[in-house]
MARLUM-328908 format. One record per residue (C-alpha): residue number from 0; x, y, z; chain. Coordinates in steps of 0.05 Angstrom, whole numbers. Layout:
N
pos NUM | u X | v Y | w Z | unit A
...
//
This chain:
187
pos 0 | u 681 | v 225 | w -607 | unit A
pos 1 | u 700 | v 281 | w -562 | unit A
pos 2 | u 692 | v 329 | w -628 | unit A
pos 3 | u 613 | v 297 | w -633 | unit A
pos 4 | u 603 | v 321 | w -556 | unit A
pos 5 | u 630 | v 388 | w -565 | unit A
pos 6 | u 594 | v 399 | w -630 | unit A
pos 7 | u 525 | v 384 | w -588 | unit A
pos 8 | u 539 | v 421 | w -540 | unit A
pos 9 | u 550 | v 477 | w -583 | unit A
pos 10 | u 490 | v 470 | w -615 | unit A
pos 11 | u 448 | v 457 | w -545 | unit A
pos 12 | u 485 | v 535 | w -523 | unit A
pos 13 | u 456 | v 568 | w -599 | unit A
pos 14 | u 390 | v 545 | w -595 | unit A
pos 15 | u 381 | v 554 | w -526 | unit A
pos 16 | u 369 | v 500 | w -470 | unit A
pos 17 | u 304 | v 455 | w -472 | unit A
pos 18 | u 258 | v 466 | w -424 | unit A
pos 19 | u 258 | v 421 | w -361 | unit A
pos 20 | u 231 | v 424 | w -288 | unit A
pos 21 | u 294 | v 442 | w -266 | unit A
pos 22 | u 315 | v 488 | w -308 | unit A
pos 23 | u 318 | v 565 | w -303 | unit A
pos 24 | u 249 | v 599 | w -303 | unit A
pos 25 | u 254 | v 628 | w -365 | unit A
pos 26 | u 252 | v 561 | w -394 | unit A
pos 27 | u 180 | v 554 | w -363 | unit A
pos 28 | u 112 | v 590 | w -387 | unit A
pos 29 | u 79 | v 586 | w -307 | unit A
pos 30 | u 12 | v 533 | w -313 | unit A
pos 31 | u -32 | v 576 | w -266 | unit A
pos 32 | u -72 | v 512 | w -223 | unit A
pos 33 | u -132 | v 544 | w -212 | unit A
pos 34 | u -174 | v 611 | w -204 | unit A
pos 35 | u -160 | v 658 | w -158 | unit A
pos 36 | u -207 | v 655 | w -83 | unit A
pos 37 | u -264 | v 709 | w -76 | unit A
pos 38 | u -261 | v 771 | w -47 | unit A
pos 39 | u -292 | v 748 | w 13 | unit A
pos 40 | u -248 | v 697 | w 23 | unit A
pos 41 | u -183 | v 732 | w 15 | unit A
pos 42 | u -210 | v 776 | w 64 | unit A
pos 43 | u -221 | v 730 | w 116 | unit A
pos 44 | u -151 | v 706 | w 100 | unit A
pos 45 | u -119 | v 778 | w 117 | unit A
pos 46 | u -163 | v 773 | w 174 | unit A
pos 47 | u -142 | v 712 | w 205 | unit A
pos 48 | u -71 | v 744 | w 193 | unit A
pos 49 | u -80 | v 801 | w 232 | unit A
pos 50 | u -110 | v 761 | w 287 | unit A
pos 51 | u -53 | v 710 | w 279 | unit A
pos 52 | u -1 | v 781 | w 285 | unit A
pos 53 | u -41 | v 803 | w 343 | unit A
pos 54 | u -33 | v 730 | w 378 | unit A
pos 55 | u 34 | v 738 | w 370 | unit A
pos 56 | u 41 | v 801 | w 414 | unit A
pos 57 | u -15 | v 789 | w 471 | unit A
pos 58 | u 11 | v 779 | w 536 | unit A
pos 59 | u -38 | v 735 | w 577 | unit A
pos 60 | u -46 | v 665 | w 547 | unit A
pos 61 | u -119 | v 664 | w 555 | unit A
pos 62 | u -118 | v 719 | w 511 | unit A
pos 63 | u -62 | v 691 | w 465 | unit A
pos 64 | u -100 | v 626 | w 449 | unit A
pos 65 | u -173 | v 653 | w 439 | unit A
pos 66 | u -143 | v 697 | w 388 | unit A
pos 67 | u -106 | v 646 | w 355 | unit A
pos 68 | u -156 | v 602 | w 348 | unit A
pos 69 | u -202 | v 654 | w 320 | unit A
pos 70 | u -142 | v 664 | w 267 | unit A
pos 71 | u -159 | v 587 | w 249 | unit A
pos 72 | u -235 | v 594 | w 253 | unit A
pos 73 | u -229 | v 652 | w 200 | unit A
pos 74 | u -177 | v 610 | w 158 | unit A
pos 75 | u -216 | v 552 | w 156 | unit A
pos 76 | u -283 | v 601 | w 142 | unit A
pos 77 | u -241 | v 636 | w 80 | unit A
pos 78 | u -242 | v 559 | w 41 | unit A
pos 79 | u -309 | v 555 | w 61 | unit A
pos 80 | u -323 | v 613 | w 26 | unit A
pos 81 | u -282 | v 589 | w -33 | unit A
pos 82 | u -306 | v 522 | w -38 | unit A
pos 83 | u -365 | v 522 | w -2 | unit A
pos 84 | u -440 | v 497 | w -27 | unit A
pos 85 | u -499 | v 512 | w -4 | unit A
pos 86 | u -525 | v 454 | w 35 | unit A
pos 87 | u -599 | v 432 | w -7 | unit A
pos 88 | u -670 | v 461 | w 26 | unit A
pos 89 | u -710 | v 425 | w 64 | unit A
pos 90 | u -770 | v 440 | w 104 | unit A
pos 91 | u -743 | v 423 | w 162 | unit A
pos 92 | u -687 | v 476 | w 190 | unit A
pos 93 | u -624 | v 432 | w 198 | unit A
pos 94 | u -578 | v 443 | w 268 | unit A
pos 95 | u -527 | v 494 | w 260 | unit A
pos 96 | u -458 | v 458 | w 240 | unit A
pos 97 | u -385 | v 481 | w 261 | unit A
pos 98 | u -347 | v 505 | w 215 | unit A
pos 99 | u -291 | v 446 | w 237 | unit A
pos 100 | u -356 | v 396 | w 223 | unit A
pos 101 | u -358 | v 426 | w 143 | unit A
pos 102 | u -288 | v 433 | w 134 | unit A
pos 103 | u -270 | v 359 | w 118 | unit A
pos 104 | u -325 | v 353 | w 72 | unit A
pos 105 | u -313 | v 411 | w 31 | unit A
pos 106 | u -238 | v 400 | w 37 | unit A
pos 107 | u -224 | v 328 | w 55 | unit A
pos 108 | u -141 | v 345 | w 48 | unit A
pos 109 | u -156 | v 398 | w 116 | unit A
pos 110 | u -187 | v 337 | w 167 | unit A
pos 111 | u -139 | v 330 | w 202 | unit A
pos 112 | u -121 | v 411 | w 219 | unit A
pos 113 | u -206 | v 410 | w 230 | unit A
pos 114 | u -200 | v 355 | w 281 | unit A
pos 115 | u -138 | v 390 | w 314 | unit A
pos 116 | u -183 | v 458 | w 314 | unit A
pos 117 | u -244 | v 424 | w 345 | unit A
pos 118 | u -206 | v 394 | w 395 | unit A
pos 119 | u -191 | v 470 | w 413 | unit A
pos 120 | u -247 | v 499 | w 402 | unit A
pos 121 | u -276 | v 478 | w 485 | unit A
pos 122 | u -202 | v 520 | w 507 | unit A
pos 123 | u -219 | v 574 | w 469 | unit A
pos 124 | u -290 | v 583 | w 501 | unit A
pos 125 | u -265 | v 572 | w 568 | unit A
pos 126 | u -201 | v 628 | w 557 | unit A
pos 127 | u -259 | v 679 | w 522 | unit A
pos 128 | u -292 | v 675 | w 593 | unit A
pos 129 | u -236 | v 690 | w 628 | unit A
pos 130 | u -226 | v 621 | w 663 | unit A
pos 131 | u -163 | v 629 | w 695 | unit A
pos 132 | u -107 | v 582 | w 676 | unit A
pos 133 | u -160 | v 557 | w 612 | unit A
pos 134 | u -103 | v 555 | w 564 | unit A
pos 135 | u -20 | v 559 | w 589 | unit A
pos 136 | u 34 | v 591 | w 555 | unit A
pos 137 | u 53 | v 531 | w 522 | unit A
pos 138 | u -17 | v 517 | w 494 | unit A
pos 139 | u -16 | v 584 | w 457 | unit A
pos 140 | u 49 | v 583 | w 432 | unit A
pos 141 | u 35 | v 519 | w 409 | unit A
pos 142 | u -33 | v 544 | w 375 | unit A
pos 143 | u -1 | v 601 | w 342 | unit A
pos 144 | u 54 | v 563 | w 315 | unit A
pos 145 | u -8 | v 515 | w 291 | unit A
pos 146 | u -54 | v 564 | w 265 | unit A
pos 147 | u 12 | v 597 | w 228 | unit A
pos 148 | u 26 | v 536 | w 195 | unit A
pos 149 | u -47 | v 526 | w 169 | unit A
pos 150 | u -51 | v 594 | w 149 | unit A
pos 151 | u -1 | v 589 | w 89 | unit A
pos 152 | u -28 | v 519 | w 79 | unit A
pos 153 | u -97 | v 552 | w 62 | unit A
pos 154 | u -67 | v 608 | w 26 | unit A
pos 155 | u -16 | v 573 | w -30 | unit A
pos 156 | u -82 | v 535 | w -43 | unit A
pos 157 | u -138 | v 584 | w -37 | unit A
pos 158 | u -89 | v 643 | w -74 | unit A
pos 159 | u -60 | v 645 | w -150 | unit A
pos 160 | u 2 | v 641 | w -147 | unit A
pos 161 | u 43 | v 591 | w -200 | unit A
pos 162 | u 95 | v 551 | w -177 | unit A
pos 163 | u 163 | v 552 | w -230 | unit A
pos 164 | u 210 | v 512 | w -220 | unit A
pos 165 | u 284 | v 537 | w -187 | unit A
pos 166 | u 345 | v 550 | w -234 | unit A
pos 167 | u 398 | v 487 | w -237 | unit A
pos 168 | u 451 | v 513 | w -191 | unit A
pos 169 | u 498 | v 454 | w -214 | unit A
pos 170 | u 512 | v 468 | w -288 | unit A
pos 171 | u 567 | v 516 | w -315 | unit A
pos 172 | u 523 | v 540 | w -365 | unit A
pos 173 | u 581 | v 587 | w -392 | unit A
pos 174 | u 622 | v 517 | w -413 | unit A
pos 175 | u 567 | v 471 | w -415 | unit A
pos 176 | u 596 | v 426 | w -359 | unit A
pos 177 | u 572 | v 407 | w -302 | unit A
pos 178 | u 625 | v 426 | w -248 | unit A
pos 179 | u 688 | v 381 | w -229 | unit A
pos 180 | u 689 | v 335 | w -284 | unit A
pos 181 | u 705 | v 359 | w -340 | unit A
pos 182 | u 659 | v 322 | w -381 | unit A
pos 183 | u 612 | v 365 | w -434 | unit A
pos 184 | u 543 | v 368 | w -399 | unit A
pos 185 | u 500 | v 316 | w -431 | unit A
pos 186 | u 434 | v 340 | w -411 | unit A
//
């Protein structure tokens, strides 16, 4: 029996290791998951991180959060750029829409970072015009840590880039064993 394991495993090491999800990326020809964004968009996306690198640095909150939150604006105006439709003509001009109104229709998985944005967006006038004490220290930190974390939200799924799967780190691939038991590596 123990001859039958090692033979397998012998003949798993000469032909090479089937491919699996967690096996090593060369096992794995990367599935892109869709096209990449437009220009336009990934500029608005190196945009909003440059304003989101500026925020960082700013001293004055005011100052801090309205440039944060303009960070967001442009993140959430790069998937509108992406996925955006033009809304059908009518006669009748229709009222001017923020862009944290459009967001959850155009990208129903973002409503909640839209309705967190919104709920921002009254701060952010009222630190633009220099209302004193508009936004504290903690309200932009939070923001920027915010904005940050939607940032690479809306980049991994605005921007091409295929996701492989990790190498196994738990299989002795020189023996075929999986460490500490001694047993041939069935996989």
């Amino acid at each position: 029996m123990a001859s039958y394991h090692a033979a397998a495993a012998r003949r798993r090491r000469a032909t090479g290791p089937a491919p699996s999800l967690t096996g090593p990326a060369s096992d794995v020809h990367p599935v892109l998951r869709r096209a990449t964004a437009p220009p336009a968009a990934l500029d608005l996306l190196a945009q909003a991180r440059a304003g989101l690198d500026e925020a960082a640095v700013l001293e004055t909150p005011n100052e801090r959060y309205a440039t944060a939150h303009l960070a967001a604006l442009r993140t959430a105006a790069a998937v509108l750029a992406a996925r955006g439709r033009p809304e059908p003509t009518s006669r009748r001009r229709a009222r001017i829409r923020s862009a944290w109104e459009v967001l959850p229709e155009i990208a129903p998985e973002l409503s909640e970072w839209s309705a967190l944005f919104a709920s921002g967006a009254r701060r952010r006038a009222r630190a633009e015009a220099g209302i004193q004490g508009a936004a504290s220290r903690r309200d932009a930190d939070d923001l920027i840590r915010d904005v940050a974390m939607f940032l690479r939200l809306v980049e991994r799924m605005l921007v091409l880039q295929p996701v492989l799967p990790q190498p196994r780190q738990d299989i002795d691939h020189e023996e075929g064993q999986a460490p500490g038991h001694g047993f041939p590596d069935a996989g």
